[in-house]
PDB file of N, CA, C and O in Angstrom, chain B, residues numbered from 101:
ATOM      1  N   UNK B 101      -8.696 107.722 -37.066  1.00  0.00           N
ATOM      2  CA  UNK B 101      -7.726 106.660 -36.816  1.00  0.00           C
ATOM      3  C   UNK B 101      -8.341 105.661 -35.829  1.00  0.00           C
ATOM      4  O   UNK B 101      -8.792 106.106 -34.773  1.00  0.00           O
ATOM      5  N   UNK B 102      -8.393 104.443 -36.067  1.00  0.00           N
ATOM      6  CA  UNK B 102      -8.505 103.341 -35.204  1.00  0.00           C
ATOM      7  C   UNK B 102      -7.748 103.252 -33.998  1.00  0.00           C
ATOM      8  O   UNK B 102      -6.660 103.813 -33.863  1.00  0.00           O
ATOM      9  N   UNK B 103      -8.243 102.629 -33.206  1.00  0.00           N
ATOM     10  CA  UNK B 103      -7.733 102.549 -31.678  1.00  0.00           C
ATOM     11  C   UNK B 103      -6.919 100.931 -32.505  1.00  0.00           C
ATOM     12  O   UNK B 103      -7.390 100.391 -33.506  1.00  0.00           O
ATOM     13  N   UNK B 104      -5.670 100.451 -31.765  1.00  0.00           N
ATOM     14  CA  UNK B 104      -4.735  99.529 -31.867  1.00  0.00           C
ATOM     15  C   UNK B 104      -6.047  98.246 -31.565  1.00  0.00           C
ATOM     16  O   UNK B 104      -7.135  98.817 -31.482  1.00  0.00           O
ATOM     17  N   UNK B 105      -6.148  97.029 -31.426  1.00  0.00           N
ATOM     18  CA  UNK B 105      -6.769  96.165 -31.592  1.00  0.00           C
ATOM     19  C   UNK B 105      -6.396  95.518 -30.248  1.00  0.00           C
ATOM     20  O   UNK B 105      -5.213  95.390 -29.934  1.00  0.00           O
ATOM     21  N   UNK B 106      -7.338  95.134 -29.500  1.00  0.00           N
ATOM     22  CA  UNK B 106      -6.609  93.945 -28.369  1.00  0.00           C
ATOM     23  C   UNK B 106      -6.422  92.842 -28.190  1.00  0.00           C
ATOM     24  O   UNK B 106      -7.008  91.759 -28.195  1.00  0.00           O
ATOM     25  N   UNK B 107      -5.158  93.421 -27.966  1.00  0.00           N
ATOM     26  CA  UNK B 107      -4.293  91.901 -27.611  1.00  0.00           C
ATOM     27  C   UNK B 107      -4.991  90.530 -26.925  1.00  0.00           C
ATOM     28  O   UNK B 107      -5.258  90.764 -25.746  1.00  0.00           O
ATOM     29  N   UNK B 108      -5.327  89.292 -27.296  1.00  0.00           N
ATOM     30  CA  UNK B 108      -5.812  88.567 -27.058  1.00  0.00           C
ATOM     31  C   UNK B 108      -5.323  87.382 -27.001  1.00  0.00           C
ATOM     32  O   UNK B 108      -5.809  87.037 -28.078  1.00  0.00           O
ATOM     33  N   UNK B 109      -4.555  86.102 -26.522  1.00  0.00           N
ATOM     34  CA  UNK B 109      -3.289  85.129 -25.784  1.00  0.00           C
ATOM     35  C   UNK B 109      -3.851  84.388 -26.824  1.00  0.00           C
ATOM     36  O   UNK B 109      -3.447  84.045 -27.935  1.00  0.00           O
ATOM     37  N   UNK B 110      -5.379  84.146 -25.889  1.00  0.00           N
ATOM     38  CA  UNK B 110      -6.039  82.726 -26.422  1.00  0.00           C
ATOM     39  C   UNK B 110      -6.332  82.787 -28.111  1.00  0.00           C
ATOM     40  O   UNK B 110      -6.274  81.755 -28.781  1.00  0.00           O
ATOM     41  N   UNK B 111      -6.623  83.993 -28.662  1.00  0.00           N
ATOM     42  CA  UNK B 111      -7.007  84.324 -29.289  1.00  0.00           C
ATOM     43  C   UNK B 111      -5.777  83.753 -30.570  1.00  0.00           C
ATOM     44  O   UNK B 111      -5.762  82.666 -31.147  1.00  0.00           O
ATOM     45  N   UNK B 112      -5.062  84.632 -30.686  1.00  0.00           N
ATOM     46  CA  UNK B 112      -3.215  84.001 -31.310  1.00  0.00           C
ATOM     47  C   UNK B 112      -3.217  82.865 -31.187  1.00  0.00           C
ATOM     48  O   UNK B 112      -3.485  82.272 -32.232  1.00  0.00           O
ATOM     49  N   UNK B 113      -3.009  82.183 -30.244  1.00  0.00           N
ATOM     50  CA  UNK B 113      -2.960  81.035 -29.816  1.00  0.00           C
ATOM     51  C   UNK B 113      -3.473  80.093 -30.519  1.00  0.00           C
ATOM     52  O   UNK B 113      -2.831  79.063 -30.722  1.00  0.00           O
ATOM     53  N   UNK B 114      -4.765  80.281 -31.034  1.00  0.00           N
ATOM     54  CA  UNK B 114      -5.929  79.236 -31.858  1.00  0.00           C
ATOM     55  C   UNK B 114      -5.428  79.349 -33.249  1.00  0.00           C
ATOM     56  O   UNK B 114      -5.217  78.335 -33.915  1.00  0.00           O
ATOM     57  N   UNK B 115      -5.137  81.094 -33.931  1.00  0.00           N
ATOM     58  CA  UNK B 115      -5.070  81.669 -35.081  1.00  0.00           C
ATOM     59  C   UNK B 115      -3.695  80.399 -35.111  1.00  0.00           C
ATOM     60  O   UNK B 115      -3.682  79.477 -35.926  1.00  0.00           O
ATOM     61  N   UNK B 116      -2.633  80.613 -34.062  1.00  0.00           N
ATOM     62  CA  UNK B 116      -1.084  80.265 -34.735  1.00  0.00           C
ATOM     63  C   UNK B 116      -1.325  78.632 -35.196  1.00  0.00           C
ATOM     64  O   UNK B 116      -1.063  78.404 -36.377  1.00  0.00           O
ATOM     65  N   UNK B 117      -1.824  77.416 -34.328  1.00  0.00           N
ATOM     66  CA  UNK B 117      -2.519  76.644 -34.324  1.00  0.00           C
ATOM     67  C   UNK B 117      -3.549  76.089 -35.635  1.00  0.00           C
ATOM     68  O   UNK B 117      -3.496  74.976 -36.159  1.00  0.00           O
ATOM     69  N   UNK B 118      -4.271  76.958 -35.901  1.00  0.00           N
ATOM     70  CA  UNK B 118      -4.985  76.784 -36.917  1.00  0.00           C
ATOM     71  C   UNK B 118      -4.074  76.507 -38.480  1.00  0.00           C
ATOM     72  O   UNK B 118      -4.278  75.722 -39.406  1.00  0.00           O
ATOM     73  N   UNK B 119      -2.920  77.640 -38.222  1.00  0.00           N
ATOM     74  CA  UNK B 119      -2.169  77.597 -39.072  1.00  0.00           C
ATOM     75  C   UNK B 119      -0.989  76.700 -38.870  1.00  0.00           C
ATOM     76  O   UNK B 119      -0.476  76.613 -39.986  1.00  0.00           O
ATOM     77  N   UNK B 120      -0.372  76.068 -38.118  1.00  0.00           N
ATOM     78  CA  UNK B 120       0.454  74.878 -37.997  1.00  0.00           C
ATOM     79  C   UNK B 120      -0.484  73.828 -38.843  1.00  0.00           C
ATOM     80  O   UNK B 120      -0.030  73.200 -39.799  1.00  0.00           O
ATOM     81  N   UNK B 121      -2.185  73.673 -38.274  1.00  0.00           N
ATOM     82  CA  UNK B 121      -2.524  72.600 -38.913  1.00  0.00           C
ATOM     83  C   UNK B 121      -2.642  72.297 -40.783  1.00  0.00           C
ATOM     84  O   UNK B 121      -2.489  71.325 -41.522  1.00  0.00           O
ATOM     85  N   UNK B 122      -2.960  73.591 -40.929  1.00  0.00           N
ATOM     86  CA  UNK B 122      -2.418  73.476 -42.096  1.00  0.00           C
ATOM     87  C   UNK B 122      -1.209  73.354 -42.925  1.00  0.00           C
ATOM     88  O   UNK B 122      -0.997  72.654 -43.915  1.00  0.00           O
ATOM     89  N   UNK B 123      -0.696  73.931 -42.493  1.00  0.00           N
ATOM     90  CA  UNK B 123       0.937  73.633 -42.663  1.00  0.00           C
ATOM     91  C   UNK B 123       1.432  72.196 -42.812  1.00  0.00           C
ATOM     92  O   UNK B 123       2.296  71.770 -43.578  1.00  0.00           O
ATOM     93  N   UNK B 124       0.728  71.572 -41.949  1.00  0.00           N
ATOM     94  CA  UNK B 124       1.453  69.790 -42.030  1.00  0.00           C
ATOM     95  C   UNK B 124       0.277  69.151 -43.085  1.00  0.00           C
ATOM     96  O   UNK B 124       0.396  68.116 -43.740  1.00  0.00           O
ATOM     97  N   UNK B 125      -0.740  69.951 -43.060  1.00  0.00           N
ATOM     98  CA  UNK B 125      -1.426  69.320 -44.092  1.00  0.00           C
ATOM     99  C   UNK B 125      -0.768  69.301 -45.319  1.00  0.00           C
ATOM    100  O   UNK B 125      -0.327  68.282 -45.850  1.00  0.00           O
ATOM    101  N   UNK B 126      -0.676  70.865 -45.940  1.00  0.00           N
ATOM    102  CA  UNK B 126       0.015  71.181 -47.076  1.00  0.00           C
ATOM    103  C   UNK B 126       1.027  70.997 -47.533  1.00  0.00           C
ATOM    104  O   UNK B 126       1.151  70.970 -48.758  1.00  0.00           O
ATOM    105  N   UNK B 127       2.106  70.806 -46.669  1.00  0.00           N
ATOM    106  CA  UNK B 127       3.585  70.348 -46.358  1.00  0.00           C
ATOM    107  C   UNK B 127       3.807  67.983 -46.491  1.00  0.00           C
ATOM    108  O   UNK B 127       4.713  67.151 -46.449  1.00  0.00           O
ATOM    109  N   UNK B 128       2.375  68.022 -46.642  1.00  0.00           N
ATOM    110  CA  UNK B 128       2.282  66.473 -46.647  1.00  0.00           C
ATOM    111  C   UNK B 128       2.349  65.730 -45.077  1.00  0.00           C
ATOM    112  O   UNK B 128       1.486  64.865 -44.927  1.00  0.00           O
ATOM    113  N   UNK B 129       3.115  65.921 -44.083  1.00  0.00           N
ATOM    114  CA  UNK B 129       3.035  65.730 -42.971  1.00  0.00           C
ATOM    115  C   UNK B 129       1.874  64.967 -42.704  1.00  0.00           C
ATOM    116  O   UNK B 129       2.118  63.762 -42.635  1.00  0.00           O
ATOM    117  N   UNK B 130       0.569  65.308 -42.515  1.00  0.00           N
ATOM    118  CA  UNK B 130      -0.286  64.656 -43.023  1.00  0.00           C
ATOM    119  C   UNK B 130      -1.223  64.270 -43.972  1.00  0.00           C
ATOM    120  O   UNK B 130      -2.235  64.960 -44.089  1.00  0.00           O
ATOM    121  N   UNK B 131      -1.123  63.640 -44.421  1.00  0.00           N
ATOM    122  CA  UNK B 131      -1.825  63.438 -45.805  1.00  0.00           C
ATOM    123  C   UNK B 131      -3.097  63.029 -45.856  1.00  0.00           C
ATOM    124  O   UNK B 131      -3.501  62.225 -45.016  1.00  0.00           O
ATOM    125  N   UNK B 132      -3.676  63.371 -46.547  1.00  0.00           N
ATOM    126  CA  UNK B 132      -5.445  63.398 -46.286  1.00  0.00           C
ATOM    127  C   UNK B 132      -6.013  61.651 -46.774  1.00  0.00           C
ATOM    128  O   UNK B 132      -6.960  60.930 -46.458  1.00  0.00           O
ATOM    129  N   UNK B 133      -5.146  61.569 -47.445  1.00  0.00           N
ATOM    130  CA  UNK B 133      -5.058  59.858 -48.359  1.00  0.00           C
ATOM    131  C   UNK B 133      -4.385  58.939 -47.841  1.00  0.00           C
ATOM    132  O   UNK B 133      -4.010  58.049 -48.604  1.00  0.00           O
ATOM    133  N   UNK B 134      -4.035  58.858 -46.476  1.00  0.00           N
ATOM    134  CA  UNK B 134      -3.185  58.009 -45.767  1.00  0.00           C
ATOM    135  C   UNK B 134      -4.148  57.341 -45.091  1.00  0.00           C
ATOM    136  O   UNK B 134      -5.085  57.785 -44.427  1.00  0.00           O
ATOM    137  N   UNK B 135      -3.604  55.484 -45.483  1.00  0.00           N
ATOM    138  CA  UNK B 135      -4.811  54.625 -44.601  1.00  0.00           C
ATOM    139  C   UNK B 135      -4.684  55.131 -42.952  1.00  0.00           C
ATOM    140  O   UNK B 135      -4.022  56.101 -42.581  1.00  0.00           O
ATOM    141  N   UNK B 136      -5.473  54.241 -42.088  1.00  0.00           N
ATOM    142  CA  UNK B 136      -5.954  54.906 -41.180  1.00  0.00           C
ATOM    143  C   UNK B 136      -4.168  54.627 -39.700  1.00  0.00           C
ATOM    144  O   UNK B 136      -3.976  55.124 -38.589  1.00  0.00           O
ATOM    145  N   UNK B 137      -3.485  53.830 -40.384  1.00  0.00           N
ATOM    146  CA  UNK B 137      -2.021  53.060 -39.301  1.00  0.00           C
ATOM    147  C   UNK B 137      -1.571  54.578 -40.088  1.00  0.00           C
ATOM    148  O   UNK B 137      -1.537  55.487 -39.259  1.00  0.00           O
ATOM    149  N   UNK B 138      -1.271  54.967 -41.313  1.00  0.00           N
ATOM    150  CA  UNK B 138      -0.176  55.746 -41.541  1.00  0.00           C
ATOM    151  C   UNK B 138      -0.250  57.377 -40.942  1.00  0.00           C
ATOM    152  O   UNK B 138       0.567  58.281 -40.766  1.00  0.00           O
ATOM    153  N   UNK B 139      -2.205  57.123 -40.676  1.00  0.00           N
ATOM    154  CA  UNK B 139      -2.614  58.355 -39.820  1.00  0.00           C
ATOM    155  C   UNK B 139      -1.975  58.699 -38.695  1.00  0.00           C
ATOM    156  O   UNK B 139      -1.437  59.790 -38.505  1.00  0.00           O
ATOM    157  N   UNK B 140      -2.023  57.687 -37.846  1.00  0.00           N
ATOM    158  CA  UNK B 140      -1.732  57.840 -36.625  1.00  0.00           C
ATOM    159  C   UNK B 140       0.033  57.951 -36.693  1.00  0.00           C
ATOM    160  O   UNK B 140       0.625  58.598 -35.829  1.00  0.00           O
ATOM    161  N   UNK B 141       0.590  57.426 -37.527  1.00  0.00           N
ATOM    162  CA  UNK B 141       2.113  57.893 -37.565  1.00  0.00           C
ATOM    163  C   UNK B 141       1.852  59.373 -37.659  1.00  0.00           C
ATOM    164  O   UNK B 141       2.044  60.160 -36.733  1.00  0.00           O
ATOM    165  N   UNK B 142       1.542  59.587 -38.478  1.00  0.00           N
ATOM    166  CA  UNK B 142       1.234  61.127 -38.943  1.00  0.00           C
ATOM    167  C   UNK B 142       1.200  62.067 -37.511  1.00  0.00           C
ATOM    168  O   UNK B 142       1.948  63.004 -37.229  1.00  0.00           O
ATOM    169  N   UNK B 143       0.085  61.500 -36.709  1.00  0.00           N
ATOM    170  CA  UNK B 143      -0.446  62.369 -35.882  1.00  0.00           C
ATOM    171  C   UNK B 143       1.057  62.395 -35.253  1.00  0.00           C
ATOM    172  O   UNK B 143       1.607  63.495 -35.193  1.00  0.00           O
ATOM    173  N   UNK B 144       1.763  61.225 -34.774  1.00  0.00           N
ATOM    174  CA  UNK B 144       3.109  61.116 -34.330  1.00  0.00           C
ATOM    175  C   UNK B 144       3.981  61.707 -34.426  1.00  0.00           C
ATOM    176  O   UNK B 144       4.533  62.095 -33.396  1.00  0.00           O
ATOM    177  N   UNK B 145       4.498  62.042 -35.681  1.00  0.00           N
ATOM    178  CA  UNK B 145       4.917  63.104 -36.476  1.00  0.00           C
ATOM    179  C   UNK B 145       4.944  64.339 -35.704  1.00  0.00           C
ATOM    180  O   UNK B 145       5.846  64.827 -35.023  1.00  0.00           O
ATOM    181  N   UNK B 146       3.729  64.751 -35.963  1.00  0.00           N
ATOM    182  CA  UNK B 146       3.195  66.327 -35.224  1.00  0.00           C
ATOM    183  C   UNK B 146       3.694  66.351 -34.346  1.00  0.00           C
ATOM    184  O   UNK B 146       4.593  67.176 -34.186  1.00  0.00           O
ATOM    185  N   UNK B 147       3.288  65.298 -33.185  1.00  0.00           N
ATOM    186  CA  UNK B 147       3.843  65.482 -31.764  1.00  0.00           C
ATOM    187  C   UNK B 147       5.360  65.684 -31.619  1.00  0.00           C
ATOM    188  O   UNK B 147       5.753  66.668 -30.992  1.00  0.00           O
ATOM    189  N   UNK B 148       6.171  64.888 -32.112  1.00  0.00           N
ATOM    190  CA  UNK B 148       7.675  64.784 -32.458  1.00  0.00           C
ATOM    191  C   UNK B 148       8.128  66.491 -32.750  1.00  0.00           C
ATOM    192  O   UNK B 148       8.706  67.148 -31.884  1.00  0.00           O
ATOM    193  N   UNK B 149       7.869  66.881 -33.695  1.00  0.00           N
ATOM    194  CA  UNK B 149       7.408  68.425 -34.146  1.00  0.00           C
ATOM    195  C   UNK B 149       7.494  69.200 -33.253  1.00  0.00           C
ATOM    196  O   UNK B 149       8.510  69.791 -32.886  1.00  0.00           O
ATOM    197  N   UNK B 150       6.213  69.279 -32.734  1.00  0.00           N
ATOM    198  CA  UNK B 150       5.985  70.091 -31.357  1.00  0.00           C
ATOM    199  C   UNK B 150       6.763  69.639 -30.172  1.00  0.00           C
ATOM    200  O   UNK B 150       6.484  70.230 -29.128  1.00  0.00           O
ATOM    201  N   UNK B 151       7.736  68.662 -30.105  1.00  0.00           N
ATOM    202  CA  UNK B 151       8.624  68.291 -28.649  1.00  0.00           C
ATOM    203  C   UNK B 151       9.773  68.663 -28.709  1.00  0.00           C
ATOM    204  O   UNK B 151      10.563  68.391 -27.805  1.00  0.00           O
ATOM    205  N   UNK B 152      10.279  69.677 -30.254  1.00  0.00           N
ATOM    206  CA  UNK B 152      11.715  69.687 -30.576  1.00  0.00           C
ATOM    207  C   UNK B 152      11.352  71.562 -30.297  1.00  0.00           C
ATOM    208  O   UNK B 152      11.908  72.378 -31.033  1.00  0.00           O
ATOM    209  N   UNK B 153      10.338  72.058 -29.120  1.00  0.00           N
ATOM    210  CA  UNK B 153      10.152  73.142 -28.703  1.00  0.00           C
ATOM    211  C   UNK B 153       9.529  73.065 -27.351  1.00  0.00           C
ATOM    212  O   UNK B 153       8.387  73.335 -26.979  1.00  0.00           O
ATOM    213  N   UNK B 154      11.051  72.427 -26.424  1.00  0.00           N
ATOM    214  CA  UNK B 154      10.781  72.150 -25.077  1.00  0.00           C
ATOM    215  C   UNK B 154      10.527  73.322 -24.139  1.00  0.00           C
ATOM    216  O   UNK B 154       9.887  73.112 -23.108  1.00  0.00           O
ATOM    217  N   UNK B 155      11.078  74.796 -24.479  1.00  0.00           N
ATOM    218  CA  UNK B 155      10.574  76.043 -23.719  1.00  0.00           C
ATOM    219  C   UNK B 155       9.051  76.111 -24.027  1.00  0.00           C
ATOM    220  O   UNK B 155       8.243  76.238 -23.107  1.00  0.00           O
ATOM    221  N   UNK B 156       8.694  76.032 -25.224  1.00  0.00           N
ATOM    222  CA  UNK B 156       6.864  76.535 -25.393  1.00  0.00           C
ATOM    223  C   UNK B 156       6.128  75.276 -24.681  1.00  0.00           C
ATOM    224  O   UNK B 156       5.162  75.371 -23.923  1.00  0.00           O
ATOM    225  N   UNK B 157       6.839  73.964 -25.113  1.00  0.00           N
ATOM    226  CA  UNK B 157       5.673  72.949 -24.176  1.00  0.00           C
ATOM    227  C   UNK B 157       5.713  73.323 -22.448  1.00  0.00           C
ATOM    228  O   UNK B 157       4.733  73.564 -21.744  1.00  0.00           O
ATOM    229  N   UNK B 158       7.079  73.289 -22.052  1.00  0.00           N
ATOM    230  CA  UNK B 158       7.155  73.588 -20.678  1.00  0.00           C
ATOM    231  C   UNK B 158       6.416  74.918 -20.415  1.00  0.00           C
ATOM    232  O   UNK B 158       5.589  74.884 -19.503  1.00  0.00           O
ATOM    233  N   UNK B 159       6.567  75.964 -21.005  1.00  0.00           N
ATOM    234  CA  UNK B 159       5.733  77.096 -20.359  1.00  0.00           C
ATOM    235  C   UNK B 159       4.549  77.107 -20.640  1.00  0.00           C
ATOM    236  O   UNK B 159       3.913  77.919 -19.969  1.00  0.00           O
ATOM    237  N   UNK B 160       3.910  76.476 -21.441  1.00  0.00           N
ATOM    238  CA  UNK B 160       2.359  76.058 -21.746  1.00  0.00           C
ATOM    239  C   UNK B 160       2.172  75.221 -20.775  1.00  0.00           C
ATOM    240  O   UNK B 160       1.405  75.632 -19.904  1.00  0.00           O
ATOM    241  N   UNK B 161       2.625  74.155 -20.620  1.00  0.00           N
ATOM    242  CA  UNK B 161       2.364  73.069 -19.513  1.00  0.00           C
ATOM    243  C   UNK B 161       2.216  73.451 -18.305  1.00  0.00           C
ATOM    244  O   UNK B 161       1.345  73.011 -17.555  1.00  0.00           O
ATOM    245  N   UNK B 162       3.127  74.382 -17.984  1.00  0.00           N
ATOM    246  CA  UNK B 162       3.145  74.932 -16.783  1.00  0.00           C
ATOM    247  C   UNK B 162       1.988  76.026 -16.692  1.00  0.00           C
ATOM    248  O   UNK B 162       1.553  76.135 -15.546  1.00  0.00           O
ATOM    249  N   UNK B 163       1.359  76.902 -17.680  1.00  0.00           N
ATOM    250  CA  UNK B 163       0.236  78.076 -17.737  1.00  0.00           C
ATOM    251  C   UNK B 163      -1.145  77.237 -17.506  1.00  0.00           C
ATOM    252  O   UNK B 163      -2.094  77.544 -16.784  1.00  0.00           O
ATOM    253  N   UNK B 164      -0.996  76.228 -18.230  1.00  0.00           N
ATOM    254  CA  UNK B 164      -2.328  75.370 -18.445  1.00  0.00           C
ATOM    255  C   UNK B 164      -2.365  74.330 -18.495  1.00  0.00           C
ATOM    256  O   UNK B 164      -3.475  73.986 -18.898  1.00  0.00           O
ATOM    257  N   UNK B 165      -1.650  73.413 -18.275  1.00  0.00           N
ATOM    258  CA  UNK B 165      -1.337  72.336 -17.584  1.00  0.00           C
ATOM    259  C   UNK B 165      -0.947  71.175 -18.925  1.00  0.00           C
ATOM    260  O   UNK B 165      -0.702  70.025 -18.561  1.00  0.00           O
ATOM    261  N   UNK B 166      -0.909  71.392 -20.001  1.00  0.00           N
ATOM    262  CA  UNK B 166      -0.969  70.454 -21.092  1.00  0.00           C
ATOM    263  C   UNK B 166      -0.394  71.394 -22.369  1.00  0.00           C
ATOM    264  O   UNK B 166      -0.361  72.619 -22.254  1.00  0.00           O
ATOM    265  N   UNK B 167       0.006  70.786 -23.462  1.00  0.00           N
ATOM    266  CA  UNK B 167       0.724  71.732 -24.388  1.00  0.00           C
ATOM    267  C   UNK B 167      -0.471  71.786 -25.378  1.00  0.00           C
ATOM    268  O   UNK B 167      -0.988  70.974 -26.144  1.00  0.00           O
ATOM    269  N   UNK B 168      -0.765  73.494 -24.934  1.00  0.00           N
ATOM    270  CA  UNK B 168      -2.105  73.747 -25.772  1.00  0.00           C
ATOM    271  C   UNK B 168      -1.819  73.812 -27.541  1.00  0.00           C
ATOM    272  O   UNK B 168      -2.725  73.539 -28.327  1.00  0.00           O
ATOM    273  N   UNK B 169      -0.629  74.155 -27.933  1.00  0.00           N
ATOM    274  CA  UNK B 169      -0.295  74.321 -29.008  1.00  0.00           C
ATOM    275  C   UNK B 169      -0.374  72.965 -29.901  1.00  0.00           C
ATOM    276  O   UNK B 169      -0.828  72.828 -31.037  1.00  0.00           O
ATOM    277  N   UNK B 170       0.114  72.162 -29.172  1.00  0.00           N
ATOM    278  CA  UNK B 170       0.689  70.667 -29.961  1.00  0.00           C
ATOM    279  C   UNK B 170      -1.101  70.320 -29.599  1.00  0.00           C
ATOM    280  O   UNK B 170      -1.437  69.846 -30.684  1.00  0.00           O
ATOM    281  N   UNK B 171      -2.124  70.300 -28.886  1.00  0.00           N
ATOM    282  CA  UNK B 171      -3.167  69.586 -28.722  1.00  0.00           C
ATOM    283  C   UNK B 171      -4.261  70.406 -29.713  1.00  0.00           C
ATOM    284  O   UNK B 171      -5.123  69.739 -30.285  1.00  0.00           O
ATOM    285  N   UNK B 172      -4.215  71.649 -29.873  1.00  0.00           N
ATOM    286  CA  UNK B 172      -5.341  72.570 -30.610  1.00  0.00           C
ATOM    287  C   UNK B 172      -4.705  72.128 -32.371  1.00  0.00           C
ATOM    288  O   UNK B 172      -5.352  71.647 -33.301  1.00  0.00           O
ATOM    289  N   UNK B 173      -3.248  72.514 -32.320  1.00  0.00           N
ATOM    290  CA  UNK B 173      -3.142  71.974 -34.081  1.00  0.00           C
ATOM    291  C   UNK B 173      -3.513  70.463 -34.309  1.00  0.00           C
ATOM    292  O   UNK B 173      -4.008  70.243 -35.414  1.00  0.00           O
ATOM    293  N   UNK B 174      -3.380  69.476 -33.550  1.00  0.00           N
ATOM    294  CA  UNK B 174      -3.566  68.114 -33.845  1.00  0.00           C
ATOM    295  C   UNK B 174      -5.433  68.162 -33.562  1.00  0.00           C
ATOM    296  O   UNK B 174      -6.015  67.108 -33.816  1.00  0.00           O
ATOM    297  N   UNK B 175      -6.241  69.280 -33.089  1.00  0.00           N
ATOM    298  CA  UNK B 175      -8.044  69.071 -33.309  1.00  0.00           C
ATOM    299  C   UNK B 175      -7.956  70.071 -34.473  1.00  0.00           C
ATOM    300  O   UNK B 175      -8.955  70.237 -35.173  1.00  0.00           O
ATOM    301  N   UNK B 176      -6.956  70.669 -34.695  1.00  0.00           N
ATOM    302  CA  UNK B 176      -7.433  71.451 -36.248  1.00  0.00           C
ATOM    303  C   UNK B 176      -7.200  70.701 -37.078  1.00  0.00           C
ATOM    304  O   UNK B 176      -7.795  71.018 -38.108  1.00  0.00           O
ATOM    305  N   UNK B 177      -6.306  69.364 -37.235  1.00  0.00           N
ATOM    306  CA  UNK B 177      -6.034  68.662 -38.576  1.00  0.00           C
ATOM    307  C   UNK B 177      -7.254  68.206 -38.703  1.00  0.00           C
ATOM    308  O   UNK B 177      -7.942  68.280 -39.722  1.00  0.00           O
ATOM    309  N   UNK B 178      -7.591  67.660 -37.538  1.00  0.00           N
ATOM    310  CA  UNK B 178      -9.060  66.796 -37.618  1.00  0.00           C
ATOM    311  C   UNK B 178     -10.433  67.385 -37.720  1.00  0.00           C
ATOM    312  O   UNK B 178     -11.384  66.706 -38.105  1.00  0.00           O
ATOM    313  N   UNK B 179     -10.560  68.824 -37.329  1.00  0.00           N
ATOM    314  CA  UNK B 179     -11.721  69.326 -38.042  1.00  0.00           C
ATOM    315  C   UNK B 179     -11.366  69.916 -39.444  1.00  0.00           C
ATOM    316  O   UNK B 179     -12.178  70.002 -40.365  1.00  0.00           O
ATOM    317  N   UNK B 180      -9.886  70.367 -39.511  1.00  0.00           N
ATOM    318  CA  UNK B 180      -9.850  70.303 -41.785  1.00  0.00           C
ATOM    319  C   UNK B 180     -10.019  69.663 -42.300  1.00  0.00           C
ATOM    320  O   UNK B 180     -10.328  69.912 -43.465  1.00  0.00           O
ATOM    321  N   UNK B 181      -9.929  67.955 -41.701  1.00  0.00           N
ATOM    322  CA  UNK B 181      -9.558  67.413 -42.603  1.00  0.00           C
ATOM    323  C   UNK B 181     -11.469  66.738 -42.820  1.00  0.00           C
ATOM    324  O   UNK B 181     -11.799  66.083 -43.809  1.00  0.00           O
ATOM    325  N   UNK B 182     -12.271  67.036 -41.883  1.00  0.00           N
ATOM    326  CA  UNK B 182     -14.056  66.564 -41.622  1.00  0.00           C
ATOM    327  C   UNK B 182     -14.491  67.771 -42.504  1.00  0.00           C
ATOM    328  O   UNK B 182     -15.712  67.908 -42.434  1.00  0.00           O
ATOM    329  N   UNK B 183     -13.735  68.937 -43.528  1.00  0.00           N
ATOM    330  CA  UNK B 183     -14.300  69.536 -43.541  1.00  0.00           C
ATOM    331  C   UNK B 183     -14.884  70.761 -42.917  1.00  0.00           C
ATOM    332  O   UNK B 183     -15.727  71.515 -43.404  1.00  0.00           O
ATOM    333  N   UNK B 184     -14.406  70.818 -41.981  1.00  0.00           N
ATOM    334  CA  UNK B 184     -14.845  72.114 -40.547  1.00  0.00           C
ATOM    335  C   UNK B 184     -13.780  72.968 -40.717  1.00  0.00           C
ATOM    336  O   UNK B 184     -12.824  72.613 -40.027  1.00  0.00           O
ATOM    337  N   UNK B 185     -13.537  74.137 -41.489  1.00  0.00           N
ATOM    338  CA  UNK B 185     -12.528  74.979 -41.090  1.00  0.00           C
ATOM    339  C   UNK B 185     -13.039  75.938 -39.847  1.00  0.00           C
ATOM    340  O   UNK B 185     -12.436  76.255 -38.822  1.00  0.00           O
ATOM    341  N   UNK B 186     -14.235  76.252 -40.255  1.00  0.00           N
ATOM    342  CA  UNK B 186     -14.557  76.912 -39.425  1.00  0.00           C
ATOM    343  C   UNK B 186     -15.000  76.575 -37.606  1.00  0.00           C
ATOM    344  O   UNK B 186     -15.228  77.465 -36.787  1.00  0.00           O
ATOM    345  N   UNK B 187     -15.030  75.126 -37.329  1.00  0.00           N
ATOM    346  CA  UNK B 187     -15.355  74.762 -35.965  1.00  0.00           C
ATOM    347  C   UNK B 187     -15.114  75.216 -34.897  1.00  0.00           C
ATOM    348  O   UNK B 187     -14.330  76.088 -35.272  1.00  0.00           O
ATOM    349  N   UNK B 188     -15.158  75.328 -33.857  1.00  0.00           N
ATOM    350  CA  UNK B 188     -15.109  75.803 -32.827  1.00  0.00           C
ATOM    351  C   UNK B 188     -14.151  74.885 -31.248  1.00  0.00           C
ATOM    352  O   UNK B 188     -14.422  74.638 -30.073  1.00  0.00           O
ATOM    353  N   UNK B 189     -13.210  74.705 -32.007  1.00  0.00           N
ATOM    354  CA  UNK B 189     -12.193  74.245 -31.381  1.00  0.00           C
ATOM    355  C   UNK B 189     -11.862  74.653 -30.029  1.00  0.00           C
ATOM    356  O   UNK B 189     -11.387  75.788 -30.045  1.00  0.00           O
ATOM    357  N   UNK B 190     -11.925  74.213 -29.000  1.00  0.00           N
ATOM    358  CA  UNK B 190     -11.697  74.532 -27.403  1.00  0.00           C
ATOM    359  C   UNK B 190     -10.337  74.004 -26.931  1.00  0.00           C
ATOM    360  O   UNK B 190      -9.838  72.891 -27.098  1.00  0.00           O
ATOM    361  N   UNK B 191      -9.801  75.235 -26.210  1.00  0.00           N
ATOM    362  CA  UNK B 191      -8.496  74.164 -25.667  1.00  0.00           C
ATOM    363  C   UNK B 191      -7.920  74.976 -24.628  1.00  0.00           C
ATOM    364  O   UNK B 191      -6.953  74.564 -23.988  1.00  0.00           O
TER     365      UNK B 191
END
């Protein structure tokens, strides 16, 4: 039998992230074919998204000073969408 796996914050954190960014991809949210003004609505969008979850921004904000969630999915749209699933996203 395997030992349980460890628990890792940052780790989730990137995984949950990774998967929001797709989500607005797939969901249309952002669209990969949108000139470059309807982008930045887009990115807008997201943020809007992520502000209608004022406990996770505030307790992120407060752990690490910035809402790691809403800032790591909005560098995952942008390395899916360059092609990079795999990049190495910091946050």
């Amino acid at each position: 039998m395997l030992p349980p796996f460890a628990w890792d914050e940052d780790r989730r954190l990137a995984l949950r992230a990774k998967l929001d960014a797709l989500y607005f991809i797939l969901y249309g949210i952002f669209d990969p074919d949108l000139p470059d003004h309807d982008a930045a609505q887009a990115r807008d969008d997201i943020r809007y998204i992520y502000s209608t979850f004022p406990i996770v921004e505030r307790e992120e904000t407060k752990r690490w000073g910035t809402y790691r969630s809403r800032d790591l999915a909005l560098s995952w749209v942008n390395a899916l969408l360059a092609g990079q699933p795999d990049a190495e996203i910091e946050g």
